[in-house]
DOKESE-987321 format. One line per 3 residues: their letters; for each residue x, y, z of N, C-alpha, C. Coordinates in nm, 4 decimals, m for minus. Layout:
! DOKESE-987321
a = X:Y:Z:X:Y:Z:X:Y:Z ~ ...;
! end
This chain:
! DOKESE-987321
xxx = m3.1167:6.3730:6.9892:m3.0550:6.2487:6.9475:m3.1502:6.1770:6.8526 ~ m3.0972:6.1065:6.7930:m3.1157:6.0821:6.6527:m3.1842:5.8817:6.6840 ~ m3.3071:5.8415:6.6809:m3.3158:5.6903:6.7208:m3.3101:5.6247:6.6219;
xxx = m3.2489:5.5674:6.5720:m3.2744:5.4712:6.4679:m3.2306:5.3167:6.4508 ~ m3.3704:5.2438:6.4029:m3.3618:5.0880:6.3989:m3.2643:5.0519:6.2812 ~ m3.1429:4.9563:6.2956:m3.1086:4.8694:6.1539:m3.1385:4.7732:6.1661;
xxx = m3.2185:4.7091:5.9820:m3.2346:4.5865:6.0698:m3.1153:4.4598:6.0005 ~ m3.0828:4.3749:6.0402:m2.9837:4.3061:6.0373:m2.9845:4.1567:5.9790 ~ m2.9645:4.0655:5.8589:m2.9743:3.9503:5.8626:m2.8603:3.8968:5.8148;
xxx = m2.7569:3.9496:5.8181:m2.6206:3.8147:5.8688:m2.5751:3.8855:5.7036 ~ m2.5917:3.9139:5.6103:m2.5637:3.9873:5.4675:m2.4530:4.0935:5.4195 ~ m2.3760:4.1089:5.3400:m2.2668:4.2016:5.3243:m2.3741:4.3437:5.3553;
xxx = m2.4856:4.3224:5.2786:m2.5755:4.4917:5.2387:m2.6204:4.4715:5.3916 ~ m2.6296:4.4441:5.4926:m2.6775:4.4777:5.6285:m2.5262:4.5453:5.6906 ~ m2.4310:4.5113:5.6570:m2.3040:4.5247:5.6819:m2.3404:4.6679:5.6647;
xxx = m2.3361:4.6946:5.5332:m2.3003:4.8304:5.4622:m2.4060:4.8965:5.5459 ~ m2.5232:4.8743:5.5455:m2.6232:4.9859:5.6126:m2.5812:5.0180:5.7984 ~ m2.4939:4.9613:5.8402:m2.3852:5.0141:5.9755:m2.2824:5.0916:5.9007;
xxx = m2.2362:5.0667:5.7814:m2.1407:5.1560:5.8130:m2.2049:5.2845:5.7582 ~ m2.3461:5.2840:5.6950:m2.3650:5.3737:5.6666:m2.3787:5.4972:5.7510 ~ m2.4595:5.4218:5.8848:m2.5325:5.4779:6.0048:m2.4019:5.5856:6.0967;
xxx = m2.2426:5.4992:6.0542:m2.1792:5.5665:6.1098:m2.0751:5.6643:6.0670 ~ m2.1288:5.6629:5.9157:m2.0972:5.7947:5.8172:m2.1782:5.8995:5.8648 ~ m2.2826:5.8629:5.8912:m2.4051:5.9872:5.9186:m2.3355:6.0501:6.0683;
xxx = m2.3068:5.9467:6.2014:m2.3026:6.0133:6.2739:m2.1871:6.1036:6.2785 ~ m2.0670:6.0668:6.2336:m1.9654:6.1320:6.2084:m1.9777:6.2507:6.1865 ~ m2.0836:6.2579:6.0865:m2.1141:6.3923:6.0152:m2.1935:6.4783:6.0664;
xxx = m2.2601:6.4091:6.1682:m2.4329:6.5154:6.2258:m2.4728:6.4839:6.3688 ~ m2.5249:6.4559:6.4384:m2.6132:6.4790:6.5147:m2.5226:6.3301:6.5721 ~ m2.5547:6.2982:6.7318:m2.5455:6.1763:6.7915:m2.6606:6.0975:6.7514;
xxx = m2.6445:5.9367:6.7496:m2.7294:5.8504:6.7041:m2.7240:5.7564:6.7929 ~ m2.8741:5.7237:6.8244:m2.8514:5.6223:6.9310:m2.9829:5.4553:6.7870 ~ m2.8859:5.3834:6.8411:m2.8877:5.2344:6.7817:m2.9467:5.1564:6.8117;
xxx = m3.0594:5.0720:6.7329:m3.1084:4.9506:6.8160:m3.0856:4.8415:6.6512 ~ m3.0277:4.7815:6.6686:m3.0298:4.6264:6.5757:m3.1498:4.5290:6.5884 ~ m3.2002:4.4766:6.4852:m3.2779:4.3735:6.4900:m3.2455:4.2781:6.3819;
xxx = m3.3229:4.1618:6.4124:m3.2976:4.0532:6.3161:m3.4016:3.9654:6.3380 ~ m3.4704:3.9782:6.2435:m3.6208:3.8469:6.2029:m3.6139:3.7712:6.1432 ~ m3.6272:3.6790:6.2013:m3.6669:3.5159:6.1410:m3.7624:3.4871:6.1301;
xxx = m3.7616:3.4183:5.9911:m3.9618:3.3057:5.9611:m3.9610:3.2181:6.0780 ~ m4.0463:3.2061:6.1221:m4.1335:3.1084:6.1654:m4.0578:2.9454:6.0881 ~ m4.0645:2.8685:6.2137:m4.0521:2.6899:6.1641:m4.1148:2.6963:6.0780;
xxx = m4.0680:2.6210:5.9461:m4.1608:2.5598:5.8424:m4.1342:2.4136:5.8835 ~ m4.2571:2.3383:5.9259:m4.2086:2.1688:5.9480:m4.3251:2.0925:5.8446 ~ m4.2295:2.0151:5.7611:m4.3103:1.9236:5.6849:m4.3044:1.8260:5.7388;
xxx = m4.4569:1.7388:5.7987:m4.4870:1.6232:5.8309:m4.4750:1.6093:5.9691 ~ m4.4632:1.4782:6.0880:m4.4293:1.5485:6.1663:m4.3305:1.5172:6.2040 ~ m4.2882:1.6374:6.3269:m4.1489:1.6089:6.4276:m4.1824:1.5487:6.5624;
xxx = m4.0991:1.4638:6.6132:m4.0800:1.4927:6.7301:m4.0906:1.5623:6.8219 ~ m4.1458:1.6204:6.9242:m4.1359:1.7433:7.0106:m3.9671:1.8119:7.0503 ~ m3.8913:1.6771:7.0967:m3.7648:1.7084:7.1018:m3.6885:1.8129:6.9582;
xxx = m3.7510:1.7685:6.8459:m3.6639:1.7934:6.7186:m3.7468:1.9275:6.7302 ~ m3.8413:1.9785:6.7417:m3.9601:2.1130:6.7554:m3.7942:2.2117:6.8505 ~ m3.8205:2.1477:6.9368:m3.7734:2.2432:7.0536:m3.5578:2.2843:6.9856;
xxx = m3.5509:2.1424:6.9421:m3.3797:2.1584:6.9120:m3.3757:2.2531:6.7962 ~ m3.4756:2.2748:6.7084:m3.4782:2.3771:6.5939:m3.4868:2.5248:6.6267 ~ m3.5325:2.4987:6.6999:m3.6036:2.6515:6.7880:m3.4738:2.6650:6.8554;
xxx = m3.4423:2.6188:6.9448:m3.2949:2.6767:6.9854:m3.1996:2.7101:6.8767 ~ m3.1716:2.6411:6.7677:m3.0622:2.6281:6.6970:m3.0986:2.7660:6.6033 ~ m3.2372:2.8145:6.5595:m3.2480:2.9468:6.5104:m3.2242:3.0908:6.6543;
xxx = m3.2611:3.0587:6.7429:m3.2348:3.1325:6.8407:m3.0708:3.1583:6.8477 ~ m3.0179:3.0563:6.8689:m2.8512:3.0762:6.8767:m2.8151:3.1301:6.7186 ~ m2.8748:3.1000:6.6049:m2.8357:3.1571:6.4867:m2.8834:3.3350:6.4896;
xxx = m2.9969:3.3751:6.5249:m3.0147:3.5028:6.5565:m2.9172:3.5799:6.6673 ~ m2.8914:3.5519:6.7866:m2.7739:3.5608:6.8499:m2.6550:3.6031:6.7744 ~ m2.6092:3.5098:6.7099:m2.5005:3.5187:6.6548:m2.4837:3.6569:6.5368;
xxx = m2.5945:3.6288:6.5038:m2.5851:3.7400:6.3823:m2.5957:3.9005:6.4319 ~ m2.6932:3.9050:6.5874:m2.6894:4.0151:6.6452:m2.5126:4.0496:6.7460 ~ m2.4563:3.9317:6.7594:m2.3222:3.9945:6.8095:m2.2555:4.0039:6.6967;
xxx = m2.2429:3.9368:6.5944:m2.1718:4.0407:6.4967:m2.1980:4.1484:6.4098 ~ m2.3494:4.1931:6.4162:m2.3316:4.3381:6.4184:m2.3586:4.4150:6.5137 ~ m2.3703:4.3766:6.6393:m2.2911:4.4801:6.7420:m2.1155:4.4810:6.6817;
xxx = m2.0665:4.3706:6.6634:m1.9143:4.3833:6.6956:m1.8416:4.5427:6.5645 ~ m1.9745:4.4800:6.4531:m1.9874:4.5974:6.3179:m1.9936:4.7276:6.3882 ~ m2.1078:4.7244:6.4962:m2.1588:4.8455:6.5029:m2.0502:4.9517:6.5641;
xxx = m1.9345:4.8568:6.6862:m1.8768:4.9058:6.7548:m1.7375:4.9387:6.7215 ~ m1.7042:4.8926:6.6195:m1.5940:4.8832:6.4924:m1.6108:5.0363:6.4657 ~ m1.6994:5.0360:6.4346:m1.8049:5.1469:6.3787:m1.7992:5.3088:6.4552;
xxx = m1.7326:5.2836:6.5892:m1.7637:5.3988:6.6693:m1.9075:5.4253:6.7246 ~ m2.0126:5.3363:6.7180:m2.1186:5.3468:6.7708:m2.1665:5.2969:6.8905 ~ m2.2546:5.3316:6.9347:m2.3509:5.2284:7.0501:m2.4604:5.1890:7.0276;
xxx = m2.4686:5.0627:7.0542:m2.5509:4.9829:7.0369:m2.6278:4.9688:7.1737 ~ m2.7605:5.0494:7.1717:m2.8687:5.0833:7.3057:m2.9333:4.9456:7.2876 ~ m2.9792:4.8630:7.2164:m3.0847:4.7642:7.2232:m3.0339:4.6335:7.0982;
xxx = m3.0342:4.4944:7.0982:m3.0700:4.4377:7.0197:m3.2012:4.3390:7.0483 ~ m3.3002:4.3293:6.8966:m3.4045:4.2979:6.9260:m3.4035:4.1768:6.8070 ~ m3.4405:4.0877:6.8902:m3.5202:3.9528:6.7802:m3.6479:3.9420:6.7720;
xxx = m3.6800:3.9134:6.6732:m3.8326:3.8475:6.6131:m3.8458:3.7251:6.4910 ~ m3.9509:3.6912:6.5587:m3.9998:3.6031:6.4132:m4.1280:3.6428:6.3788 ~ m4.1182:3.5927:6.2445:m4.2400:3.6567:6.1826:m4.1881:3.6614:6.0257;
xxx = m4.2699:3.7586:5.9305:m4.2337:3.8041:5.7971:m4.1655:3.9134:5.8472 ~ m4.0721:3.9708:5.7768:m3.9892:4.0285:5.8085:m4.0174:4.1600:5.7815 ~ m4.0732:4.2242:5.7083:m4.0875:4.3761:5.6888:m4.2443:4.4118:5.7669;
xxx = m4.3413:4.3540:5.7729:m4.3894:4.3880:5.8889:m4.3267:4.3856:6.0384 ~ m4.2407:4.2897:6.0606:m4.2018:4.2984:6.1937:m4.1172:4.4066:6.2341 ~ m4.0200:4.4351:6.0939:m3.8729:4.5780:6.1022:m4.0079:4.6661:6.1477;
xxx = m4.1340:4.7385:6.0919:m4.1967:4.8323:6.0969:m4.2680:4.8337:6.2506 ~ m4.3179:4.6784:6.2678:m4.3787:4.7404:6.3791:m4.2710:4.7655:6.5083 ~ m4.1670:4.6866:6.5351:m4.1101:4.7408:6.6273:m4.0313:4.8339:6.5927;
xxx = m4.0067:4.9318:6.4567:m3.9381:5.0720:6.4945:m4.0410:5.1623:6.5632 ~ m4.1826:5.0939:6.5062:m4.2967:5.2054:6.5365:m4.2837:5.1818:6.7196 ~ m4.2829:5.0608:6.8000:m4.2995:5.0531:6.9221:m4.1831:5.1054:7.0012;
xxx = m4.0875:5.1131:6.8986:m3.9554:5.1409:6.9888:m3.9259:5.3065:6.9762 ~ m4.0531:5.3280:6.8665:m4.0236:5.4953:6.8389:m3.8986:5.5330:6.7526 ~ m3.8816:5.5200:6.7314:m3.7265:5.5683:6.6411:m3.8044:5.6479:6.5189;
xxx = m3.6638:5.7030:6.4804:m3.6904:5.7915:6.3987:m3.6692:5.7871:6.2511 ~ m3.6107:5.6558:6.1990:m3.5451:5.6648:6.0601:m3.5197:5.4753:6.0953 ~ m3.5728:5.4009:5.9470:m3.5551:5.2555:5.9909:m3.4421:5.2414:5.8921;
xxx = m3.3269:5.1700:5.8871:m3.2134:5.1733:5.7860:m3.1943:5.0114:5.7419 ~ m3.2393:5.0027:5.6244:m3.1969:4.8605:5.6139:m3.0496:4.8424:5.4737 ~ m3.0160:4.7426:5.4780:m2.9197:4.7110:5.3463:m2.9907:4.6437:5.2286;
xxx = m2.9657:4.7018:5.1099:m3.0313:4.6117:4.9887:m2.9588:4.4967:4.9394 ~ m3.0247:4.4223:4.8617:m2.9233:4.2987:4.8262:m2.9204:4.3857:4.6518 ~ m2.9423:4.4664:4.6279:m2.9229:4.5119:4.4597:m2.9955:4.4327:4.3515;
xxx = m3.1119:4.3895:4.3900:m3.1718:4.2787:4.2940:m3.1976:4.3771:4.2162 ~ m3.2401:4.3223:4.0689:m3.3066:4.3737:3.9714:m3.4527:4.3999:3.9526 ~ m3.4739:4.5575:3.8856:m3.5975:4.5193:3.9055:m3.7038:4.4096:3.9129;
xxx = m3.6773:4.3667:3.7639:m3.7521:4.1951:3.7521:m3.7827:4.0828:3.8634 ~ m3.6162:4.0991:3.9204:m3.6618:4.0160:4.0269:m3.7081:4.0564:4.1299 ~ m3.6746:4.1871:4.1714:m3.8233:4.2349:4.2979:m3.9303:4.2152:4.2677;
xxx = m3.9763:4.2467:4.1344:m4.1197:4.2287:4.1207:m4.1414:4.0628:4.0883 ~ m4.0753:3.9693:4.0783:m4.1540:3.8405:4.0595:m4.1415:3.7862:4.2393 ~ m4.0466:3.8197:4.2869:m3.9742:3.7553:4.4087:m3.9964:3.8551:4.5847;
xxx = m4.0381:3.9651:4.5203:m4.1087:4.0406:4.6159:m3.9828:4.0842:4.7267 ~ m3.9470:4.1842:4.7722:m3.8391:4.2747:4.8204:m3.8932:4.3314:4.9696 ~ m3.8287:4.2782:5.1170:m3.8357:4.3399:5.1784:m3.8590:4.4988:5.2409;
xxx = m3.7135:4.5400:5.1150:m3.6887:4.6772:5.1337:m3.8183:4.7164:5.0881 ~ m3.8823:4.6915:4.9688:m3.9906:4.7627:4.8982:m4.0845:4.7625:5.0117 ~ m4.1262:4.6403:5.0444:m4.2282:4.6359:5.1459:m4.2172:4.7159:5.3043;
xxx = m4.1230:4.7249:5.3719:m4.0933:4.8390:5.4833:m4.1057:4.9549:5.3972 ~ m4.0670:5.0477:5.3095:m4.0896:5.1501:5.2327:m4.2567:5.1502:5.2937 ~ m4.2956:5.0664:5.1869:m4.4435:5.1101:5.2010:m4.5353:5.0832:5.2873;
xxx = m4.4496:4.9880:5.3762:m4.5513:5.0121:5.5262:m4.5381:5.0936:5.6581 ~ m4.3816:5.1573:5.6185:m4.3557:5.2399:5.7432:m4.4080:5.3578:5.7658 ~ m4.4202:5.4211:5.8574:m4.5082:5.5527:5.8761:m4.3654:5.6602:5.8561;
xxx = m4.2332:5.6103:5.9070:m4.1594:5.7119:5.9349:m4.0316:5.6972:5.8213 ~ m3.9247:5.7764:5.7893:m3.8149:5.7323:5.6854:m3.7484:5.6316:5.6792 ~ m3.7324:5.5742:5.5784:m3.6846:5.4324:5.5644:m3.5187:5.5102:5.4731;
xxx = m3.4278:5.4675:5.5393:m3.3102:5.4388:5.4300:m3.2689:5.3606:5.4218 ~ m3.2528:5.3142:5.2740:m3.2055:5.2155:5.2041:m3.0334:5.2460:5.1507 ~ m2.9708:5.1154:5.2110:m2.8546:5.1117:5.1497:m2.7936:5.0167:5.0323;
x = m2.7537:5.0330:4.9539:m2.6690:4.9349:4.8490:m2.5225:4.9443:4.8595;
! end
């Protein structure tokens, strides 16, 4: 069986990289699924309240939630199973890498947004960055 992480942020191209996952299985081997979805870190200018700290933090928590049941709901549309969903915060392409590496999987699948070169290189590209920090295959979808 086949492990592989997608990772997920609420986007048509995260969309597409499920249905990609379930072109593949159709075609090959069983695939077992884990979804993720990373969020930055609070940015707070000046200060907050503790109350307003804590109501932000929930309100990205329930926004990660949300985005992980609708791509389970993708995934299962999909004919798949969904073994794990995982949240994090952090920068985001170190975090996709280190937990495919902890979760072991075998292939990390993310969706592209189709930027242009130009703008990857002034604006800097997730996808590029998992590419080059993962140890194991990265596919990229558009």
């Amino acid at each position: 069986m086949l492990k592989l992480l997608i990772a997920i942020d609420g986007s048509e191209a995260s969309m597409h990289a499920i249905e990609a996952v379930a072109t593949m299985a159709r075609a090959s081997v069983s695939l077992d699924v884990l979804l993720l979805n990373v969020r930055d870190g609070p940015v707070y200018y000046g200060e907050l309240p503790v109350f307003s700290a804590d109501e932000i933090e929930l309100a990205q928590l329930k926004r990660q939630d949300q985005l992980l049941a609708e791509a389970t709901t993708k995934v299962q549309d999909c004919g798949l199973t969904v073994r794990a969903s995982l949240r994090a915060e952090g920068l985001a392409a170190p975090e996709i890498v280190r937990l495919a590496a902890e979760h072991q999987v075998d292939q990390i699948v993310l969706g592209t947004r189709g930027m242009s070169a130009i703008g990857s290189l002034l604006i800097g590209s997730v996808a590029q960055r998992v590419v080059h920090l993962a140890t194991m295959p990265v596919l990229l979808v558009k």
